[in-house]
C-alpha positions as CSV (number, residue, x, y, z in Angstrom):
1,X,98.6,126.1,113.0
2,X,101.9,124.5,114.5
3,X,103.0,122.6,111.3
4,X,101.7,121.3,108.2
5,X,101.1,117.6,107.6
6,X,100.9,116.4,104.0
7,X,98.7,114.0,102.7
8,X,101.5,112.3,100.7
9,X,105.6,112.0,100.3
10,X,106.4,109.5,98.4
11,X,108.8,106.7,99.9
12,X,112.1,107.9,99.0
13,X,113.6,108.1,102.5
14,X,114.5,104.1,102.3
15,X,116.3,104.8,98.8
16,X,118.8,107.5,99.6
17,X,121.4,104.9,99.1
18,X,120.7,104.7,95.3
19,X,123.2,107.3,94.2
20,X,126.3,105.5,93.2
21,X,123.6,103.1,90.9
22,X,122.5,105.8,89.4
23,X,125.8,106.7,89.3
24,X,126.6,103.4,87.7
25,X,123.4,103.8,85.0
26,X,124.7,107.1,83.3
27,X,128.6,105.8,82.9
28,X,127.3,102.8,81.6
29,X,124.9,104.9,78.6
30,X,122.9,102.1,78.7
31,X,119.1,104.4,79.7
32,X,116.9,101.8,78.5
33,X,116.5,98.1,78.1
34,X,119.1,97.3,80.5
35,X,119.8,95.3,83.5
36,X,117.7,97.0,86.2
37,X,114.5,96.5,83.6
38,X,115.5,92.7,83.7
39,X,115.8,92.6,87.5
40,X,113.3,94.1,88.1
41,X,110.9,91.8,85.9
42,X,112.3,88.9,87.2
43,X,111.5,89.7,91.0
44,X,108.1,90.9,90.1
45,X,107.2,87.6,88.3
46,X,108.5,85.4,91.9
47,X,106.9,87.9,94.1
48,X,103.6,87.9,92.0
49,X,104.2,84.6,91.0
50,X,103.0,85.1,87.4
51,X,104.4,83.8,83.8
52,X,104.7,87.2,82.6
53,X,105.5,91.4,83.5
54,X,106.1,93.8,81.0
55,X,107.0,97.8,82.6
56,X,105.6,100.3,81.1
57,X,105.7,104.1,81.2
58,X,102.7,104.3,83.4
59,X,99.9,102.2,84.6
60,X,97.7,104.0,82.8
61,X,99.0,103.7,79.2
62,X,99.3,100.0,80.3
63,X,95.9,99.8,80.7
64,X,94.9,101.5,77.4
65,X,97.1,98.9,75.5
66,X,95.2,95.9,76.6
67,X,92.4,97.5,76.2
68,X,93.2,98.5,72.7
69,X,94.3,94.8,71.8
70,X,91.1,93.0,73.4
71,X,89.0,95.2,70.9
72,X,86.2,94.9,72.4
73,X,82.9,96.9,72.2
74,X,81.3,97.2,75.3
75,X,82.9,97.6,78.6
76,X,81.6,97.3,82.5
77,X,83.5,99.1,85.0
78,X,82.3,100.8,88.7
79,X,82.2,104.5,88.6
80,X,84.1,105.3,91.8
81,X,87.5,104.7,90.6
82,X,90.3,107.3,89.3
83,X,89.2,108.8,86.0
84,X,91.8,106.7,84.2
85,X,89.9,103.1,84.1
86,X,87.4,104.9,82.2
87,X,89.6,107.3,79.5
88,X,91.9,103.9,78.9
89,X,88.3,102.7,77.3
90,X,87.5,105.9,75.6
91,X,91.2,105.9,74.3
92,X,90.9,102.4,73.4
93,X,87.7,103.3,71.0
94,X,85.2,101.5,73.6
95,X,81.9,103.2,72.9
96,X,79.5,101.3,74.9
97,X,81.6,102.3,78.6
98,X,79.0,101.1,81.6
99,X,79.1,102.2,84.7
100,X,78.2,99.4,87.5
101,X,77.6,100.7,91.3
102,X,80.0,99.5,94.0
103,X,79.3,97.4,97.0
104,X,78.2,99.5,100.0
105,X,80.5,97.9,102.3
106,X,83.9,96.8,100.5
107,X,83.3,99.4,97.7
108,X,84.3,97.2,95.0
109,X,82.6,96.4,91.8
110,X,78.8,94.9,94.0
111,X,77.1,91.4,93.3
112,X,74.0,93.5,93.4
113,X,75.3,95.6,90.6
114,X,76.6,93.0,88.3
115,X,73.5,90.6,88.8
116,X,71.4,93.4,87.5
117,X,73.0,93.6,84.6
118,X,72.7,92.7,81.4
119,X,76.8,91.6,80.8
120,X,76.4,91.5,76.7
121,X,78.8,88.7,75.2
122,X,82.4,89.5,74.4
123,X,82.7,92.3,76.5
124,X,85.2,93.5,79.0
125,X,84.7,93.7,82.9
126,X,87.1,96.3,84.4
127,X,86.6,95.4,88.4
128,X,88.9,97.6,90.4
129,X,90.8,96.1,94.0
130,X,90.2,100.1,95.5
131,X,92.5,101.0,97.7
132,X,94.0,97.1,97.5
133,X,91.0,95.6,98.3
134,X,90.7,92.6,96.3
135,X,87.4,92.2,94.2
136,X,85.6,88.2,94.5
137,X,87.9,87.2,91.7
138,X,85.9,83.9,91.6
139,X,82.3,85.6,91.5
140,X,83.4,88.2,88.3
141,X,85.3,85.3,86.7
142,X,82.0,82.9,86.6
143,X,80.2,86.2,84.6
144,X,83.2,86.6,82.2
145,X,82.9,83.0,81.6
146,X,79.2,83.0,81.6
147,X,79.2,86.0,78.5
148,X,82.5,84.9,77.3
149,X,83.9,88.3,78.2
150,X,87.7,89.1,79.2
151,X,88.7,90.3,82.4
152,X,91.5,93.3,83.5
153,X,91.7,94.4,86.6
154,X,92.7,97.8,87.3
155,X,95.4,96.6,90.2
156,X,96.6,100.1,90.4
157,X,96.4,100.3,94.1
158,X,96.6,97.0,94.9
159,X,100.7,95.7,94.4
160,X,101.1,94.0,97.2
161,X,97.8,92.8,98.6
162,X,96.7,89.2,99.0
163,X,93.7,86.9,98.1
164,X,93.1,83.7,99.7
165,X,97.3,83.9,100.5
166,X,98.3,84.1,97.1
167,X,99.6,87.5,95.5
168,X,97.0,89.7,93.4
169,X,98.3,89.8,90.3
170,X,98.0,86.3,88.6
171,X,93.7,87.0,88.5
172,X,91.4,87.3,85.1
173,X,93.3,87.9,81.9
174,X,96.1,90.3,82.9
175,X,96.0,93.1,85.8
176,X,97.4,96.9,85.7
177,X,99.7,97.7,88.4
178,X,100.6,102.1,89.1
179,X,104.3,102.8,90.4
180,X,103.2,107.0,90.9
181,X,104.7,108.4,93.8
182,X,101.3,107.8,95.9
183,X,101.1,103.7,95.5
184,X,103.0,101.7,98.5
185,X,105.5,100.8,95.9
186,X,106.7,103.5,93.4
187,X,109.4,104.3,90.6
188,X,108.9,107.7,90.7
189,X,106.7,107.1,87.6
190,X,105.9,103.8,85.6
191,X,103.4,101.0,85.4
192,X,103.2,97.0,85.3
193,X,101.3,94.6,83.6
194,X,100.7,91.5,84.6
195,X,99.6,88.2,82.9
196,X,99.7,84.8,82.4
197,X,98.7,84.6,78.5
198,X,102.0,84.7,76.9
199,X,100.6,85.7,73.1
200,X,98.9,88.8,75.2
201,X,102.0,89.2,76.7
202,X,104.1,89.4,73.4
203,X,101.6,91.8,71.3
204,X,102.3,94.1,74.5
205,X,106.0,93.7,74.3
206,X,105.8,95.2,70.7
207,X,103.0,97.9,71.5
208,X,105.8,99.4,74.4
209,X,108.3,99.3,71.0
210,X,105.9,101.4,68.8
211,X,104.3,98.5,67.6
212,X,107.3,96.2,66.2
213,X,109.7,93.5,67.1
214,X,112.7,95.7,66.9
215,X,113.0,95.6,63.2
216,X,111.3,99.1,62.3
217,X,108.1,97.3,60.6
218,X,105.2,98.0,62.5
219,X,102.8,95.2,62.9
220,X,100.4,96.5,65.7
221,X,99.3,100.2,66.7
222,X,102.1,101.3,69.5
223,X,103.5,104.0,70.9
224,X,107.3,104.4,73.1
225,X,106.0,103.7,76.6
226,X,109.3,102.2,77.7
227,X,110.4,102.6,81.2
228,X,113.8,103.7,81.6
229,X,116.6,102.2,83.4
230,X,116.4,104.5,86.2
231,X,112.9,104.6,86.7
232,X,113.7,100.5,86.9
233,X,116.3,100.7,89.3
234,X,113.8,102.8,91.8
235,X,110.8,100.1,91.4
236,X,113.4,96.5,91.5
237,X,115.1,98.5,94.8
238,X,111.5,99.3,95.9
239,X,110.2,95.8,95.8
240,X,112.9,94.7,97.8
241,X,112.1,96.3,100.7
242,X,107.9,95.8,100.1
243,X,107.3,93.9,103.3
244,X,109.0,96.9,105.2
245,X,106.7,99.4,103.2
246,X,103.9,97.8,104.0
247,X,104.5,97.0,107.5
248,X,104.6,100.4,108.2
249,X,101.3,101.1,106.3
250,X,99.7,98.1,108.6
251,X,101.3,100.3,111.6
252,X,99.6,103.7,110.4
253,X,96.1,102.3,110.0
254,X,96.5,100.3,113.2
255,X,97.4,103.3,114.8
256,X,94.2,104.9,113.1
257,X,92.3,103.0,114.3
258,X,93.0,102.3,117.9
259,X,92.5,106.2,117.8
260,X,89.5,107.1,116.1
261,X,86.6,106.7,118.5
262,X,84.6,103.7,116.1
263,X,81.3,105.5,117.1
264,X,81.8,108.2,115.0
265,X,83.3,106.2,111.9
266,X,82.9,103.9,109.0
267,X,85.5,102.5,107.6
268,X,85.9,100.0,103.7
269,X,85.2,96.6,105.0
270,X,88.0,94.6,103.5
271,X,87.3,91.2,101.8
272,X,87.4,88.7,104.4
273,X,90.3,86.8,102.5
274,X,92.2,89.9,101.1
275,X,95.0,91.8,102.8
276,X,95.2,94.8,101.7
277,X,98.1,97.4,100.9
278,X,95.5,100.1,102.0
279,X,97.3,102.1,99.4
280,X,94.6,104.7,101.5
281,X,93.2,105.1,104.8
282,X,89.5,106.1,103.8
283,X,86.8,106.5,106.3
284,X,83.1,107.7,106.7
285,X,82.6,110.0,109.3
286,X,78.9,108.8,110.4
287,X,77.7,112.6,111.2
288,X,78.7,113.9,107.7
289,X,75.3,114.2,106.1
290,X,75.9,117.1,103.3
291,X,79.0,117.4,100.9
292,X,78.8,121.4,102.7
293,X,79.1,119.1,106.3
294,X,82.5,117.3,104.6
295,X,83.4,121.3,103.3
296,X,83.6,122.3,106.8
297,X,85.3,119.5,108.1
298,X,88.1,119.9,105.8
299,X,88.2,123.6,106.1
300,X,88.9,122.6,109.8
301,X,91.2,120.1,109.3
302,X,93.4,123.0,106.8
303,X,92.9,125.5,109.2
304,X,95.1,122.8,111.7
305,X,97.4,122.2,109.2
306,X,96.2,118.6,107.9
307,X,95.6,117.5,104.7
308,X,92.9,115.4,103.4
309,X,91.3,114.0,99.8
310,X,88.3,113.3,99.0
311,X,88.6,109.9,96.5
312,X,86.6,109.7,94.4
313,X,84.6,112.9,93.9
314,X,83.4,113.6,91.7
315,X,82.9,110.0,90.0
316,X,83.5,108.8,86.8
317,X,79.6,108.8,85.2
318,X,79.3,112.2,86.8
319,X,82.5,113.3,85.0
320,X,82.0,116.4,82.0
321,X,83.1,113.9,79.4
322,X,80.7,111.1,80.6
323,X,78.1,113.3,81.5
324,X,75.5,111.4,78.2
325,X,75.9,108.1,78.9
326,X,73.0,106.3,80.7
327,X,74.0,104.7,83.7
328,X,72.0,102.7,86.1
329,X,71.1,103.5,89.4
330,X,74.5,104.3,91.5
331,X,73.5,105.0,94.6
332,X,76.1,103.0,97.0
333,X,78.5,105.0,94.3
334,X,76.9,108.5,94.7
335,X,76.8,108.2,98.4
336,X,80.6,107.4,99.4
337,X,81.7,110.3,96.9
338,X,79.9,112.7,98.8
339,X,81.2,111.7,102.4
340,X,84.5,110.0,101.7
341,X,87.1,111.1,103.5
342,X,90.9,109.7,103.0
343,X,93.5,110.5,105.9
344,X,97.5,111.0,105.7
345,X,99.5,107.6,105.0
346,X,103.0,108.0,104.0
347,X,106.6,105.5,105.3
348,X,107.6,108.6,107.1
349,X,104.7,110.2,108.6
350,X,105.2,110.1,112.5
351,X,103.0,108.7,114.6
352,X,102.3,111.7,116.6
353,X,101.0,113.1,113.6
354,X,98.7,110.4,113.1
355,X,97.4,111.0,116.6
356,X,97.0,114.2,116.5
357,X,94.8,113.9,113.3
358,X,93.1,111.3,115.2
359,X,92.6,114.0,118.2
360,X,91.1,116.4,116.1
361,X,88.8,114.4,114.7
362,X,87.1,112.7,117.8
363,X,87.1,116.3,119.1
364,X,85.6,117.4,116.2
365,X,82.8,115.6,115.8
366,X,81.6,115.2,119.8
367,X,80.7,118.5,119.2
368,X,78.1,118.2,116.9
């Protein structure tokens, strides 16, 4: 093994400059609430081009919050997500959680799926843009409309991408943004909400306070999930310099694949109006036909130094916690987790690395 070649550093090498603002942030003793959280609100509304962002702690507590205030019953959401869409529901006191299958191709929340099931009224539909691939925002809208259900899209991946050249972020009832270290944009830690209902938008505001309006008497079940001035000033100088980020993203899976021999690959078919942040590179190999076949592959890959993931596996219904709720058939679901395969992605990682990985794949799998 020459060297080792991560799956994942987070972006920091364009931010090395922040040190006299941070600097600047502990003379001033203003941590919280201050100018960096209004910056950086104010460029996410233009560059999202929606009425309304509130930061929070993480994506995931921002999640659990709107799901907690639409008090709703019954939720649909796909099973091959991060584990997170679904505890935000259990945390929320959701009891009726439905898992929906994906689509085979773009591995978003399927048409086949959601027209085979029974949406109850007043419900929630959690679609997910998986690795930034936009969902049909029109086609899951009609259904929400149809059953008078809300929509929230878990945008965790997907800051960034575009549908029909406008921003996600403004679609259904409010979105979920992640800023962890693995998105295309990060704070180091932290989350965004995004919405264009200003009451929705206000009962948030006071759930990120513990539940008031400043004044100590709580109104609304909250909890601190404040992000703090410094986590702020990472995102705001972050978002600057987006386009760059994802250039460079564009670059890597280019350079993918122009590499990868496309016999010998699958790879998510991307909504043919959404560009996507490809917040990760996940293929198919075609000749994996076992979860012991992916085993081996990885072993080989680990043996060479390079590190892979396997998103999502296992999936959410097949999860301990899930494990007695009835779900319908998820086949297009069960399929992917076994054989998914997601490659290195990072602002940083060289290209040679990238060819290399491509290398040992191709040579790899001729083999077999």
């Amino acid at each position: 093994m020459s060297k080792e070649i991560p799956f994942f550093k987070a972006p920091t090498q364009p931010l090395k400059q922040l040190g006299k603002k941070v600097d600047d942030i502990l003379s001033s003793g203003v941590l919280i609430k201050g100018k960096y959280n209004q910056l950086f609100e104010e460029k996410l509304k233009e560059y999202l081009k929606v009425d309304n962002i509130i930061l929070v702690s993480s994506g995931t507590i921002g999640l659990a919050y709107l799901l907690t205030l639409l008090n709703s019953k019954t939720a649909y959401m796909p099973s091959f997500t991060f584990g997170a869409t679904a505890t935000t529901a259990s945390w929320a006191g959701i009891k009726d959680i439905n898992f929906l299958d994906i689509d085979n191709c773009e591995w978003t929340l399927g048409k086949k799926s959601l027209d085979n099931t029974n949406i109850k009224n007043e419900s929630l539909i959690v679609p997910v843009n998986l690795f930034g691939n936009a969902c049909d925002f029109e086609y899951i809208d009609k259904i929400a409309k149809d059953t008078n259900s809300h929509v929230i899209y878990d945008s965790a991946h997907a800051l960034g991408s575009t549908y029909k050249n406008e921003m996600v972020g403004s679609q259904g009832l409010a979105q979920v943004f992640s800023l962890s270290p693995t998105k295309v944009l990060t704070s180091a830690e932290g989350g965004i909400i995004s919405t264009n209902n200003s009451e929705l938008a206000e009962k948030l505001r006071w759930m990120v306070e513990w539940g008031h309006k400043g004044d100590y008497n709580t109104i609304i079940p909250g909890l601190n999930a404040r992000m703090s001035e410094i986590h702020a000033l990472i995102g705001y100088e972050s978002l600057l310099i987006i386009d760059e980020l994802l250039e460079r993203r564009y670059h890597q899976v280019n350079l993918y694949k122009n590499n990868l021999n496309s016999n010998l690959f699958t790879y998510q078919k991307i909504h043919p109006e959404t560009v996507s942040t490809y917040k990760d590179f996940a293929i198919i190999p075609n000749l994996i036909k076992s979860r012991q076949d992916r085993q081996d592959l990885i072993n080989y890959l680990q043996d060479k130094g390079v590190n892979i993931k396997t998103y999502f596996d296992p999936p959410i219904h097949k999860h301990d916690f899930y494990s007695n709720l009835k779900n319908s058939d998820l086949e297009n679901t069960n399929n992917l987790a076994d054989k998914i395969i997601c490659l290195p992605v990072f602002y940083n990682l060289p290209d040679e690395d990238i060819k290399f990985i491509c290398k040992l794949l191709n040579e790899y799998f001729s083999k077999i």
